[in-house]
C-alpha positions in Angstrom: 0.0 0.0 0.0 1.0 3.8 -0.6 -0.5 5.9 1.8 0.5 9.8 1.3 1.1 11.4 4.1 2.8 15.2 2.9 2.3 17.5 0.4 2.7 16.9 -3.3 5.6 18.6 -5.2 4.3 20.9 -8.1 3.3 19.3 -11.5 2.4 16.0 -9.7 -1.1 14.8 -10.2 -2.4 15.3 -6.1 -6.1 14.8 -6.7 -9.5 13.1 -8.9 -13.0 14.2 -8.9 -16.1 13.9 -10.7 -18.8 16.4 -10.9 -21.6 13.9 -11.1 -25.1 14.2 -13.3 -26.8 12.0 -10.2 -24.1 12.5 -7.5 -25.8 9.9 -5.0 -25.8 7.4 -8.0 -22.3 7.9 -9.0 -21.3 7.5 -5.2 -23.2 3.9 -4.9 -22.1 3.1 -8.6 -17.8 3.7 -7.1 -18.8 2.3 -3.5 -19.9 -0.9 -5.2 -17.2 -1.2 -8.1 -14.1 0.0 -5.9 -15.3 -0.6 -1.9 -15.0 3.1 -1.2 -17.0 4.4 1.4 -18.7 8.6 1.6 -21.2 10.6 2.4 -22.6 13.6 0.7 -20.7 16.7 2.3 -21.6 19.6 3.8 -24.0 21.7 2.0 -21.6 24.8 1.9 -19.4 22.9 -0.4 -22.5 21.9 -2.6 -22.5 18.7 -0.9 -19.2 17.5 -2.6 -18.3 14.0 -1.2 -15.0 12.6 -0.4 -14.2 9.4 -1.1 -12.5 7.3 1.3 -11.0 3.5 1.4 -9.7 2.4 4.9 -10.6 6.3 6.5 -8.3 7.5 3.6 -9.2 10.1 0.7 -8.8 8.6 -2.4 -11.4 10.9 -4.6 -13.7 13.4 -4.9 -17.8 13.1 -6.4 -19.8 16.2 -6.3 -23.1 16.8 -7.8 -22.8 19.3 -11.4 -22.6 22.2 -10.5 -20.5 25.6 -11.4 -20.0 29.1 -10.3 -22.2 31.8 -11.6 -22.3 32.6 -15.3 -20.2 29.1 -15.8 -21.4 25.9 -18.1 -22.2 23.2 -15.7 -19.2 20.8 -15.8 -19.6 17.5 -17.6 -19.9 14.0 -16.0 -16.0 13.4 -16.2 -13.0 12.3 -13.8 -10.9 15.4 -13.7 -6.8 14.9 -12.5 -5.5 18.0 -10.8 -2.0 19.0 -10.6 0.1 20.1 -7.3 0.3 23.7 -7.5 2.9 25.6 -5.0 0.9 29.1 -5.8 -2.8 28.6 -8.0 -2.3 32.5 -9.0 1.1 31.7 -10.2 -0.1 29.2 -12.0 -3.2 30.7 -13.4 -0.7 33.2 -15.3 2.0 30.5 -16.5 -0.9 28.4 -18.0 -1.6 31.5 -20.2 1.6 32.5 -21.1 1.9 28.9 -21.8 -0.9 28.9 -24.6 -3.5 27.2 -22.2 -6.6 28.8 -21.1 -8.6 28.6 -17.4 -11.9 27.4 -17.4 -12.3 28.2 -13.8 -10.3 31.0 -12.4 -8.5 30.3 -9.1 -11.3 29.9 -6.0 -10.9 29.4 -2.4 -12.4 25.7 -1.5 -12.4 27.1 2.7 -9.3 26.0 4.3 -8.9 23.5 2.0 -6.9 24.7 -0.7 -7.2 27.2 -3.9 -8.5 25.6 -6.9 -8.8 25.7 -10.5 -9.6 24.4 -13.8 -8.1 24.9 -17.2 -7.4 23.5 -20.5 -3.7 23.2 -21.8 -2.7 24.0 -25.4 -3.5 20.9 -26.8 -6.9 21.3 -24.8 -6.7 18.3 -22.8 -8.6 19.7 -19.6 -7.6 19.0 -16.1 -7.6 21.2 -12.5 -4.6 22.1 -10.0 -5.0 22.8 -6.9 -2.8 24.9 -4.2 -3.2 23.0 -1.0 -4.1 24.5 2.7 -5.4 22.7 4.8 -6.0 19.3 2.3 -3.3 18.2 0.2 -5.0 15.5 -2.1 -5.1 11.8 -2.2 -4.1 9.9 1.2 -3.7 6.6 -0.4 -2.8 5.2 -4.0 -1.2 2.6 -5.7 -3.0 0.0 -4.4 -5.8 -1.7 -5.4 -9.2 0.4 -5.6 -7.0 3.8 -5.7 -5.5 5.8 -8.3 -2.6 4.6 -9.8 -1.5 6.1 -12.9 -3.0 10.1 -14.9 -2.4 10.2 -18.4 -2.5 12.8 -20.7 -3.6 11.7 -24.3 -2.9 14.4 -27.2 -2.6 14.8 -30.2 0.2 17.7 -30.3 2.9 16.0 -27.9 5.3 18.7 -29.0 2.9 21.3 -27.9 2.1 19.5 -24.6 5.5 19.2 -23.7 6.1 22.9 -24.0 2.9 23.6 -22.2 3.5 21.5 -19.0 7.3 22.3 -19.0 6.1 26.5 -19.0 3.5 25.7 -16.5 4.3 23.2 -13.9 8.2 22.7 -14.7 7.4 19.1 -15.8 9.8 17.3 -17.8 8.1 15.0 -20.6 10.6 12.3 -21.6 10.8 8.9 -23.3 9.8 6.0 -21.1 12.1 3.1 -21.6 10.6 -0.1 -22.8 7.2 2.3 -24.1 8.0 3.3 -27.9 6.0 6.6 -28.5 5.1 6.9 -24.6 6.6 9.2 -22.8 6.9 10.2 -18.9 5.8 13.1 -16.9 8.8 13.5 -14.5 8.6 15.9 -11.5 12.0 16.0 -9.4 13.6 13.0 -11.7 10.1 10.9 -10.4 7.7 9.5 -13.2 3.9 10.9 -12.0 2.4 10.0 -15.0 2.2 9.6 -18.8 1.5 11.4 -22.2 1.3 10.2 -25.3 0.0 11.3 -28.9 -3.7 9.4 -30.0 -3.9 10.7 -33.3 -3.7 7.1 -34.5 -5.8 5.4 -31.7 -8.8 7.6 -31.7 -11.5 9.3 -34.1 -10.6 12.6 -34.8 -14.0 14.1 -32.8 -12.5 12.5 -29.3 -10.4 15.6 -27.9 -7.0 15.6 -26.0 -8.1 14.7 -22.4 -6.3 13.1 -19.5 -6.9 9.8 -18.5 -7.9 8.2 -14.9 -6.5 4.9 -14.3 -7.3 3.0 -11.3 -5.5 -0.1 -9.8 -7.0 -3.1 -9.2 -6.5 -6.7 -7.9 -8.4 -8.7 -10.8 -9.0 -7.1 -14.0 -11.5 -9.6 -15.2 -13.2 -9.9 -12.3 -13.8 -5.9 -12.0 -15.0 -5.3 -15.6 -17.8 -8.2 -14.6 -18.8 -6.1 -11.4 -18.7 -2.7 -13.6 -21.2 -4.3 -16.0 -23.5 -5.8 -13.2 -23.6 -1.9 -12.1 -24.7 -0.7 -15.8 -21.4 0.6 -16.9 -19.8 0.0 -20.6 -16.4 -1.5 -21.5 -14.5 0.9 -23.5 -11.4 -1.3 -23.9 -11.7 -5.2 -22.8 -9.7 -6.6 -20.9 -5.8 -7.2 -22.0 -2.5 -7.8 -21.1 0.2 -5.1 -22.5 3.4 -3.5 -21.1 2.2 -2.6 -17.6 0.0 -5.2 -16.9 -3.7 -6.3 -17.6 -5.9 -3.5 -17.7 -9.6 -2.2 -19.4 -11.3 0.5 -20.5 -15.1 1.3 -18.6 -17.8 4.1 -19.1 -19.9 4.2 -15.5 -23.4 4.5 -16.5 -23.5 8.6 -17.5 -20.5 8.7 -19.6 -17.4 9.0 -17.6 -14.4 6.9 -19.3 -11.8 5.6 -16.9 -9.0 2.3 -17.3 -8.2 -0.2 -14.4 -4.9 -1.9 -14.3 -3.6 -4.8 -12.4 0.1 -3.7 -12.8 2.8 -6.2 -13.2 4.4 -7.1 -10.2 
């Protein structure tokens, strides 16, 4: 097990959410497929839930909702970066050619968060931490183990994230065309281009990948609980994994990592 127990460094993905179209169904839909255990928050927060396995945070699911004069956010995970200063940020994300969808916002004595879209337009959040740094436990089974972010400008990405979060995007060995998001010489997560993997209408987006102890036997329990396999179940470089859709349309992968 990995539990977390200090502050992400900058650029490293700290925290997952979704901002659910039935937010009590989304939270019985994860409790079932993961074991994760929540309760709708307090109403000052909109009710946003966290997530827990073994009295640890391991996610966020809040009902849709968004500031005034905002779109309401759709039914996806979301991957926020570790950010040492949100405002800081806010401006290096412009500079960088990225855009905010959600300017920085206290979450109470939380943390400072935001949401943005990087040049490439893959869309994701970073949050400055307070009082709450992110996820307590990962990189076991029923946790977040891996964030991807799938473009299809990987030059352009590279720049972006570099400019922004002083992430350095570099080959992974034994992964021809993959490459790694290193923060402080540590691999956080991945990047690589899809123009070749996906229809041309499926935009640049990061990627939620949960671990797991038995592939097979979780893509059975998703579909019991009405979601969709995206990907079936295979084995590949780093491990067996899948693709699932939960019943309103978020995408996420589960992997049972080689050893």
């Amino acid at each position: 097990m990995t539990e977390v127990e200090r502050p992400y460094a900058q650029g490293t993905p700290c925290w997952i959410d979704l901002m659910a179209k039935d937010q009590q169904a989304a939270m019985d839909f994860y409790k079932g497929l993961f074991g994760w255990a929540g309760e709708r928050g307090p109403e000052d927060f909109g009710g946003y839930a966290m997530m827990t396995l073994r009295d640890k945070t391991v996610a966020g699911i809040g009902p849709a909702m968004a500031p005034d004069g905002m779109p309401e956010p759709p039914h996806v995970w979301t991957t926020y970066l570790a950010s040492d200063n949100a405002d800081d940020t806010a401006k290096l994300i412009g500079e960088a050619g990225g855009s905010l969808m959600i300017p920085p916002m206290d979450v109470g004595d939380a943390g400072r968060m935001a949401v943005a879209a990087d040049s490439t337009g893959a869309v994701f959040g970073f949050w400055q931490y307070k009082d709450f740094f992110g996820a307590e436990l990962v990189n076991e089974p029923n946790t977040l183990i891996w964030n991807e972010c799938n473009t299809r400008d990987v030059p352009g990405a590279t720049a972006f994230y570099r400019d922004a979060f002083g992430i350095a995007v570099e080959s992974m060995e034994g992964a021809a065309g993959y490459s790694a998001l290193n923060v402080d010489g540590k691999t956080v997560g991945g990047l690589q281009d899809i123009t070749s993997m996906f229809p041309a209408e499926i935009p640049a987006h990061w990627m939620t990948w949960f671990a797991v102890e038995d592939v097979d036997a979780t893509v059975a329990k998703a579909q019991s609980l009405g979601a969709t396999i995206t990907l079936p179940a295979q084995d590949g470089a780093p491990g067996r994994f899948a693709g699932i859709c939960d019943p309103w349309g978020a995408m996420f992968c589960v992997l049972k990592p080689r050893s």
